[in-house]
C-alpha positions in Angstrom: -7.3 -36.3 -48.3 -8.7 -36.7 -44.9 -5.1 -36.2 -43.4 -4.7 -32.9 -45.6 -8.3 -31.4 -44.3 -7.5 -32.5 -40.9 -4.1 -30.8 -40.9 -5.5 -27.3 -42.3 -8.2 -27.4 -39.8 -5.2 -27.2 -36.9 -3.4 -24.8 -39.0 -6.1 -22.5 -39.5 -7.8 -22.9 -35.4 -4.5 -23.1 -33.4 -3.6 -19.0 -34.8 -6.6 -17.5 -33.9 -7.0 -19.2 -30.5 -3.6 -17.5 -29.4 -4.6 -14.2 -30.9 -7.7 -14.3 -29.0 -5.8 -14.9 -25.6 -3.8 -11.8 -27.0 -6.6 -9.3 -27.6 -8.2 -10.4 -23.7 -8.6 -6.8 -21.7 -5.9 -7.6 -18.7 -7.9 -7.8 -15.5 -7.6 -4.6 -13.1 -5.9 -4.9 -9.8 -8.3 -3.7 -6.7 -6.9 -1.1 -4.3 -8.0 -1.5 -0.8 -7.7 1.7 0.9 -8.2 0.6 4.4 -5.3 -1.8 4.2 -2.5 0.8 3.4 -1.1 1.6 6.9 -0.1 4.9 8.2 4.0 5.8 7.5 4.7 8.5 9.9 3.8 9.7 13.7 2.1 12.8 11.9 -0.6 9.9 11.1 -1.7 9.2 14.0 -4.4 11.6 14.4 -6.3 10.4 11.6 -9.2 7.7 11.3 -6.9 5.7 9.1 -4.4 5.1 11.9 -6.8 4.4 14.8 -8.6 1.9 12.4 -5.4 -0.2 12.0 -3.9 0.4 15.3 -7.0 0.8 17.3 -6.3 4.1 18.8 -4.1 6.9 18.8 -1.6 6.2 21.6 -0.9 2.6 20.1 -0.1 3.9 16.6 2.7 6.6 18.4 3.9 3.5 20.2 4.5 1.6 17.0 5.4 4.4 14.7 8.2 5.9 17.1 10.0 3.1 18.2 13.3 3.8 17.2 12.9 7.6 16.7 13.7 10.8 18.0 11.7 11.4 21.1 13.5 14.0 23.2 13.2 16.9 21.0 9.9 18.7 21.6 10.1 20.1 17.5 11.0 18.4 15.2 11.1 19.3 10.8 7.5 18.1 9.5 6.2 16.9 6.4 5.7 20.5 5.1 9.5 21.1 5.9 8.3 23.2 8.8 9.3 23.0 12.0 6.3 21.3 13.9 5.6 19.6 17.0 7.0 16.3 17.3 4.6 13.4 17.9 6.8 10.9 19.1 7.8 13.4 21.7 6.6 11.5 25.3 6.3 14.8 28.4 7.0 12.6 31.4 7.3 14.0 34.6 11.5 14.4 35.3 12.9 11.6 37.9 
């Protein structure tokens, strides 16, 4: 008898433990907005970008690296044609 009461006492807990893990609201993932670094030279104006770079100039060093930088206009986010940011005006050698 003991072994019968014993064995509907699992039966009946071990069901509504797992449905309670089910029903748990999922926790919500934080978004830190600070953390989300710029993605283009058009960014670098903004506090965003001198808050992860430390200032302006840095940013346009890291951002263009690899980029166009002779043209002086370049097509912007807008699809307009813009001023290019990653363009450098150094004196001619």
């Amino acid at each position: 008898m003991r072994r019968i009461m014993l064995v509907l006492a699992v039966v009946t807990l071990v069901p509504s433990a797992a449905s309670a893990t089910a029903t748990r609201p999922a926790r919500r993932a934080r978004i830190v907005v600070s953390a989300v670094r710029p993605a283009s030279p058009f960014e670098c104006g903004t506090a965003r970008a001198t808050e992860w770079y430390g200032s302006p100039a840095r940013c346009l060093e890291e951002l263009c690296r690899g980029r166009n930088v002779t043209n002086a206009y370049v097509e912007g986010p807008g699809g307009r044609l813009v001023r290019n940011p990653c363009h450098f005006s150094r004196p001619r050698e």
